[in-house]
C-alpha positions in Angstrom: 9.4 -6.4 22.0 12.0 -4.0 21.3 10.8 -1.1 19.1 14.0 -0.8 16.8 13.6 -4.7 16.2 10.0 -4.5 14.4 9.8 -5.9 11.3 7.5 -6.5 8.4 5.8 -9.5 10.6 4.9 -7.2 13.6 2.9 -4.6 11.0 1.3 -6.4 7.9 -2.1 -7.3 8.2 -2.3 -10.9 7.6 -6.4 -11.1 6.6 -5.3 -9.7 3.1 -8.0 -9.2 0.5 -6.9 -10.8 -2.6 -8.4 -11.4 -6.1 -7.5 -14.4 -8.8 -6.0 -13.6 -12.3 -9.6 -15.1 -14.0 -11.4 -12.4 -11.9 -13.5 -10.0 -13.8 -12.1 -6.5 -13.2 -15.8 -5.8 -12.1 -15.3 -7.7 -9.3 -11.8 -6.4 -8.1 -13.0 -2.8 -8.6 -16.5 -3.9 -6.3 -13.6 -5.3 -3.7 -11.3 -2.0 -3.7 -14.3 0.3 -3.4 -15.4 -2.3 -0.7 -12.6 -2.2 1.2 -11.5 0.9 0.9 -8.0 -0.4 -0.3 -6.2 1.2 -3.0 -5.0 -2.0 -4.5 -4.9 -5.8 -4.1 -2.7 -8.7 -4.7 -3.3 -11.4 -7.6 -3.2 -15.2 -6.3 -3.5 -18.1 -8.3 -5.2 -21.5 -7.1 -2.3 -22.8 -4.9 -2.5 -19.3 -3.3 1.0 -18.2 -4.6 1.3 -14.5 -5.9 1.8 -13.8 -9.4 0.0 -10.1 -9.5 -0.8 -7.0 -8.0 -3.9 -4.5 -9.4 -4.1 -1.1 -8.0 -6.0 1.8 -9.0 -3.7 3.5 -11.0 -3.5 0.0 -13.2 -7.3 0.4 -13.3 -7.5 4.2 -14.4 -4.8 3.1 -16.9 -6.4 0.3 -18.3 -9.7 2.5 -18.9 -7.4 5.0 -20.8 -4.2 3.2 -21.9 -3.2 6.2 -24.3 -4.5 9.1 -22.0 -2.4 8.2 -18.8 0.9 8.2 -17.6 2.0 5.6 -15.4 4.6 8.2 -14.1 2.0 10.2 -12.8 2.1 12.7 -15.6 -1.8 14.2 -16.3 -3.5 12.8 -18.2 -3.5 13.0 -21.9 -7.3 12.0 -22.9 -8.2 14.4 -25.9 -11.8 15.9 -25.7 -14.9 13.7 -26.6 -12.6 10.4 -26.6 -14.6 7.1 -24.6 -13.2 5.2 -21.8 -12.5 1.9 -22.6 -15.2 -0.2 -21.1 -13.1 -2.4 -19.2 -15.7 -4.1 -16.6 -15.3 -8.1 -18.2 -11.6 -8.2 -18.6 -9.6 -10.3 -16.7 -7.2 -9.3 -13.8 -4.3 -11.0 -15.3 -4.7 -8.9 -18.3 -4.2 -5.2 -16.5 -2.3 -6.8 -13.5 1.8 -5.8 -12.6 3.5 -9.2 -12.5 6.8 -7.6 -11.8 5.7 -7.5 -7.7 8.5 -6.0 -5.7 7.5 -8.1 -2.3 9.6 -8.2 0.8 9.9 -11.0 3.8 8.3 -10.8 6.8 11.4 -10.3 8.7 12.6 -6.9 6.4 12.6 -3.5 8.5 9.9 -1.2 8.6 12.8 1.6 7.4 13.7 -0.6 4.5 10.3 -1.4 4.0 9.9 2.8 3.7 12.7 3.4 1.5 11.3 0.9 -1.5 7.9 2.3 -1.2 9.6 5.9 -1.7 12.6 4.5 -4.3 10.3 2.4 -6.6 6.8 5.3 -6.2 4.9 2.1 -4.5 1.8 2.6 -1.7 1.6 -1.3 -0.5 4.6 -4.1 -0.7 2.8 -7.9 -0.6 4.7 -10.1 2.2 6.0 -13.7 1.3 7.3 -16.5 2.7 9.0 -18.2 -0.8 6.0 -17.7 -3.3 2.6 -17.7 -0.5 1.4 -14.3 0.3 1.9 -13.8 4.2 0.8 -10.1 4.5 0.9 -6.6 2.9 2.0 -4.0 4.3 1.2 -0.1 3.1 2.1 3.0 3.4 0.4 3.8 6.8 1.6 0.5 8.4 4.9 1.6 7.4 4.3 5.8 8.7 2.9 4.5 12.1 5.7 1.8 12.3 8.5 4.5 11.7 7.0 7.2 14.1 5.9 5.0 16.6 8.9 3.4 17.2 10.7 6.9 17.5 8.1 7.7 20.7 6.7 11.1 18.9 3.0 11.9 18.2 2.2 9.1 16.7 2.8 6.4 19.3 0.0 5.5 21.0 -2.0 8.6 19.7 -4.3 7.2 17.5 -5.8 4.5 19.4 -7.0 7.3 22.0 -10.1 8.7 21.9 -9.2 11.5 23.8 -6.2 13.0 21.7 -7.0 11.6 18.3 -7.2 14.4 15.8 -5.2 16.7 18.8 -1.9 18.2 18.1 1.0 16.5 20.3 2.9 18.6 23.5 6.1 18.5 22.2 8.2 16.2 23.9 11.3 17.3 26.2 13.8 16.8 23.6 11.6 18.9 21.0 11.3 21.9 23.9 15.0 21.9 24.2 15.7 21.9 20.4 13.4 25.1 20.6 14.9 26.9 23.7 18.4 26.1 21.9 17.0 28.4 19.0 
């Protein structure tokens, strides 16, 4: 396969963890901790995606007048209760406005929503089923892999994971040129 020719396909993970819009928000928190995933998509009984819950819809739905969708701190005045929010259902906290791509879209178009639209993971379909999700670190390892740098092939070794890259020949030029 030719690097610059990777898409979506080639990165997503395809055994995607997924939750249904009757699911108690219990149950999708249990799975996020779980899984350590920051957020997961909404299917309904044909399998078809109609939601996506993330942590940030969680904290918000605990505190709908203390946060900030935008990322703003928190407003939550002194002494003031969460909202116990354990029973409700996902579809009542869930984004139903999903920004998904295809599986054929480009890892560097893939990057530029997630940074445009403030996103962490884009859900891939094929017409309405949920084929794969792709995050942000699929998309980081996608980018820099392709472009042969530190990343490529580094983190599957044992033996330089966690060690800083020799800079490659046209990185020791770009220095000596200095």
């Amino acid at each position: 396969m030719v690097a610059g020719k990777r898409t979506a396909r080639d990165i997503m993970t395809t055994r995607v963890h997924t939750v249904r819009p009757e699911d108690p928000l219990w149950k999708v928190i249990d799975l996020l901790c779980r899984h350590r995933v920051s957020g997961v998509p909404v299917l309904d009984g044909k399998r078809r995606l109609v939601g996506l819950i993330s942590e940030r819809d969680i904290l918000h739905a605990m505190d709908p007048a203390g946060t900030d969708r935008s990322g703003a701190p928190p407003r939550r005045a002194a002494g003031r209760r969460l909202r116990d929010i354990n029973d409700l259902p996902a579809r009542e906290i869930m984004v139903t406005q999903v920004i998904t791509a295809s599986p054929d879209t480009e890892p560097l178009r893939l990057a530029s929503v997630m940074a445009l639209r403030k996103i962490r993971r884009i859900p891939i379909v094929e017409g309405k089923k949920l084929v794969g999700i792709v995050s942000h670190g699929d998309v980081y390892r996608a980018i820099f892999g392709m472009r042969g740098g530190a990343c490529a092939g580094r983190a599957a070794d044992p033996e330089t994971a966690g060690k800083e890259a020799a800079p490659t020949r046209g990185e020791t030029e770009a220095l000596r040129a200095r």
